[in-house]
C-alpha positions as CSV (number, residue, x, y, z in Angstrom):
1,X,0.0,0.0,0.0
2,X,2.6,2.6,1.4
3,X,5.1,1.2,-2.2
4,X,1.9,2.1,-4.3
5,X,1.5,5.6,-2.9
6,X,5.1,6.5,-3.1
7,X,4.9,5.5,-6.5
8,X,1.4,7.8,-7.2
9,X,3.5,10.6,-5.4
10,X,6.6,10.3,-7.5
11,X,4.2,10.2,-10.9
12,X,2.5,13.1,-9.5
13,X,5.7,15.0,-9.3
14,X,7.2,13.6,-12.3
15,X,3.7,15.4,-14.3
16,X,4.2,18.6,-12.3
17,X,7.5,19.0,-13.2
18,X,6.7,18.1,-16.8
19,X,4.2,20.5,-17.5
20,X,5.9,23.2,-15.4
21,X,9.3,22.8,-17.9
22,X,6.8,23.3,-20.5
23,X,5.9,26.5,-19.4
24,X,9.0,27.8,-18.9
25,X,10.3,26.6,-22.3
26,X,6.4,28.0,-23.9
27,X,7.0,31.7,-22.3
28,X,10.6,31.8,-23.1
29,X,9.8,31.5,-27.3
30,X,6.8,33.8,-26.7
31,X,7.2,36.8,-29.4
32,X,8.1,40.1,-28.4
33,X,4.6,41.2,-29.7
34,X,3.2,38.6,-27.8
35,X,4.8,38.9,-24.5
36,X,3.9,42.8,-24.3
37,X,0.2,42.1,-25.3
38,X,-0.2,39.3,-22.5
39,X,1.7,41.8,-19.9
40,X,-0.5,44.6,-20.9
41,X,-3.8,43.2,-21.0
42,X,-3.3,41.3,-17.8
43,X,-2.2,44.6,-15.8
44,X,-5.2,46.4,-17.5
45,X,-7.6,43.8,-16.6
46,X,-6.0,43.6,-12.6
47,X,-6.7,47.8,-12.8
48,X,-9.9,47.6,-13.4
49,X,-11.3,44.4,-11.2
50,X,-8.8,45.8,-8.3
51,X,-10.5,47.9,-5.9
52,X,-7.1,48.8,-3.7
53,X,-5.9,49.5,-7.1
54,X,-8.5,52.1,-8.4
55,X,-8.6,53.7,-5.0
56,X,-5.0,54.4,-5.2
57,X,-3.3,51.9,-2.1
58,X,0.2,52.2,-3.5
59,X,1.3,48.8,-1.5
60,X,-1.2,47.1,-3.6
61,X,0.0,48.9,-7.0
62,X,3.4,48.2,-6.2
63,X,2.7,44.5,-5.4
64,X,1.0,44.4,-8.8
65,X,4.2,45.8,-10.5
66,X,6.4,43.8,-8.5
67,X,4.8,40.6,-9.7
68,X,3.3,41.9,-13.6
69,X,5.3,44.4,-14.8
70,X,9.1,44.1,-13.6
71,X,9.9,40.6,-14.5
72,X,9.7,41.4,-18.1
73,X,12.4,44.2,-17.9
74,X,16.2,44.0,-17.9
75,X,16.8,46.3,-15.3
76,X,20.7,46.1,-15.1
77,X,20.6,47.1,-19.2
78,X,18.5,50.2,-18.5
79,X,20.7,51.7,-15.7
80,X,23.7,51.1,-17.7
81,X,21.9,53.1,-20.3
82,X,20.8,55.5,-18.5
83,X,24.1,55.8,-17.0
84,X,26.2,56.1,-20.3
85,X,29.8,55.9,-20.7
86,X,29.7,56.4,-17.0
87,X,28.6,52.8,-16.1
88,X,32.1,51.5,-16.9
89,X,33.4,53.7,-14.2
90,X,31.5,51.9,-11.8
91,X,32.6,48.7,-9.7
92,X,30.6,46.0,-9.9
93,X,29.2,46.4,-6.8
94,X,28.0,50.1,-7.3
95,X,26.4,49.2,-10.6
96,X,24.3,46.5,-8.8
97,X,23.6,49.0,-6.3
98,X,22.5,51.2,-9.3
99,X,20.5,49.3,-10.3
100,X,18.9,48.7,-7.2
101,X,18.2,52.6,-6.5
102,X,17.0,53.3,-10.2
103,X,14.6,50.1,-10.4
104,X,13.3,51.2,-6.9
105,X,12.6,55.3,-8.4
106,X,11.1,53.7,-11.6
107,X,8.6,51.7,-9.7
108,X,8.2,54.8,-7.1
109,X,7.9,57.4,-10.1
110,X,5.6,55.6,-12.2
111,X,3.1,53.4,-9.8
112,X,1.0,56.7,-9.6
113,X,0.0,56.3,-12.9
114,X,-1.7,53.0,-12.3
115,X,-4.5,53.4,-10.7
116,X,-5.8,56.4,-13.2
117,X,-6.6,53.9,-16.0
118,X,-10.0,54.5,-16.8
119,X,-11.3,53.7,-20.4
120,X,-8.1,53.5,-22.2
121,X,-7.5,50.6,-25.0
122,X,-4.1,49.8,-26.7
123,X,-3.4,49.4,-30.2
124,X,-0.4,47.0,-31.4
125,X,1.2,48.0,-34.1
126,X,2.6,44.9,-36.9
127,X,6.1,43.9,-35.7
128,X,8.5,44.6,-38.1
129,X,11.1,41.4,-37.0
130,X,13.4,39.4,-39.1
131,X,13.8,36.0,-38.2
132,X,16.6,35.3,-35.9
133,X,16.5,39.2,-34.8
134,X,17.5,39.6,-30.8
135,X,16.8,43.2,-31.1
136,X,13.7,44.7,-31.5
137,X,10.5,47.7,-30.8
138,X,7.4,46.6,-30.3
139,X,5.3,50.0,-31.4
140,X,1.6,50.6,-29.2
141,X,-0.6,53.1,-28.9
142,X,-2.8,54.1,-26.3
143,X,-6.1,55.2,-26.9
144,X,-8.5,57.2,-24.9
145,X,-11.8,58.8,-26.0
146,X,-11.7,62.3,-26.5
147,X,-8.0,62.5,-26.6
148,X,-5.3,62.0,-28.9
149,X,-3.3,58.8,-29.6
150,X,0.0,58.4,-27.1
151,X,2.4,56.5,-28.7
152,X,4.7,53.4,-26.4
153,X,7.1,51.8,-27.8
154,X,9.5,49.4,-26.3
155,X,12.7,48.2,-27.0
156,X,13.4,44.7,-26.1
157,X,16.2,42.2,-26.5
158,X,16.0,38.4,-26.5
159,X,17.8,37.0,-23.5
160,X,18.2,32.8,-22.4
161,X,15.1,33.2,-20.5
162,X,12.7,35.2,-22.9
163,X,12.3,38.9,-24.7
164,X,13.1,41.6,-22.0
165,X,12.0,45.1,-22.7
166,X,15.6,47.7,-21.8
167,X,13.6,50.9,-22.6
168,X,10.1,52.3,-23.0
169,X,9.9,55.4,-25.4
170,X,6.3,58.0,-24.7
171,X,5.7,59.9,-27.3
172,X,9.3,59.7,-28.7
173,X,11.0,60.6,-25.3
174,X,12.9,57.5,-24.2
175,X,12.6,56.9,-20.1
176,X,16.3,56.3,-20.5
177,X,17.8,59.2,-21.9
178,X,15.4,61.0,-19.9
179,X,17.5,60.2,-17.1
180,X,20.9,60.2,-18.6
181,X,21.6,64.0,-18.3
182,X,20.6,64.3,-14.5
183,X,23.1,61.1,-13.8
184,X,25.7,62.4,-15.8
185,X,25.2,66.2,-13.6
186,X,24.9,64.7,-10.4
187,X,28.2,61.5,-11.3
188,X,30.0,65.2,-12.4
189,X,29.1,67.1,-9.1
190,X,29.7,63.9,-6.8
191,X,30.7,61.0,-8.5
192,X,28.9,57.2,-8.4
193,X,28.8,57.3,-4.7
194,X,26.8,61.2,-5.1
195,X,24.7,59.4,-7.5
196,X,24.2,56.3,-5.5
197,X,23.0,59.1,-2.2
198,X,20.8,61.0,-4.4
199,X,18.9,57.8,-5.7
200,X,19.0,56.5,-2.5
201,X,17.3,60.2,-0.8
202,X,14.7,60.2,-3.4
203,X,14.0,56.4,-2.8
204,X,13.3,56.9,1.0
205,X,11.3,60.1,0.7
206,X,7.6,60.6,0.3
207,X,5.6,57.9,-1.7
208,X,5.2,59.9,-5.1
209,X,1.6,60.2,-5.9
């Protein structure tokens, strides 16, 4: 009896692990078209059946980030963009920190805008992808009655465990760039380490609304 239930245990396990290596190997040759879509209708539909999320709770928003959002994004390739030719002067210890402070301000900066999605809808635009490209912008626009079109695009590289989006560009203003000039002022004025203490002030003041 006990020999037969091992056995039922093991072929349990055997079926779980099975279908969970499928899944991993599914989402990892998931298009860059398709991987934003999936993201972005997931985190629309969470906004609007969330009620912490509508009224604003920025635990919740964050949580739904934390877990939605930030797993698709190569964090450690935006803050070396962001930080330019600069990066290199960095050891490896105050990039990761970097990286850290400026995944910590994006979330910070941009979970405000969450919980103001209303009626919007997003329009994919045709991929334009060669095959065996690793590079590539997936082009969207968002839509909202009575307004004009706001163009997102995101650039996205293929890495070993799936596409990861390394910028987001509004309206042609990429979120990277955006940044680079204020690093490159504040690595000027106080090199990494001022950097690293003005991310890190920023990052433990007032919950942005």
């Amino acid at each position: 009896m006990m020999q037969r239930m091992r056995q039922g245990f093991r072929s349990a396990a055997a079926v779980c692990a099975i279908a969970l290596f499928t899944a991993a190997v599914a989402q990892a040759q998931e298009s860059p078209e398709a991987l934003v879509k999936r993201v972005s209708e997931d985190v629309i539909a969470t906004i609007k059946a969330d009620p912490l999320v509508q009224a604003g709770n920025q635990a919740r928003i964050r949580e739904v980030m934390e877990t939605r959002l930030l797993p698709n994004f190569d964090f450690a390739r935006m803050t070396a963009l962001a930080m330019g030719k600069n990066w290199r002067a960095a050891t490896p210890e105050q990039q990761q920190r970097l990286t850290d402070e400026f995944r910590t301000l994006l979330v910070r900066t941009y979970s405000g805008a969450l919980n103001k999605y209303r009626d919007e809808t997003i329009e994919y635009k045709p991929l334009r992808m060669n095959p065996g490209d690793t590079d590539v912008t997936v082009r969207t626009a968002v839509l909202k009655p009575g307004g004009a079109p706001v163009q997102i695009d995101y650039s996205m590289a293929k890495s070993p465990s799936g596409w990861k989006a390394y910028d987001v560009i509004v309206g042609g203003v990429s979120l990277v760039t955006n940044y680079r000039d204020e690093f490159n002022e504040q690595i000027r004025s106080g090199g990494v380490d001022g950097l690293l203490k003005t991310l890190a002030d920023k990052n433990r003041g007032a919950p942005a609304k």
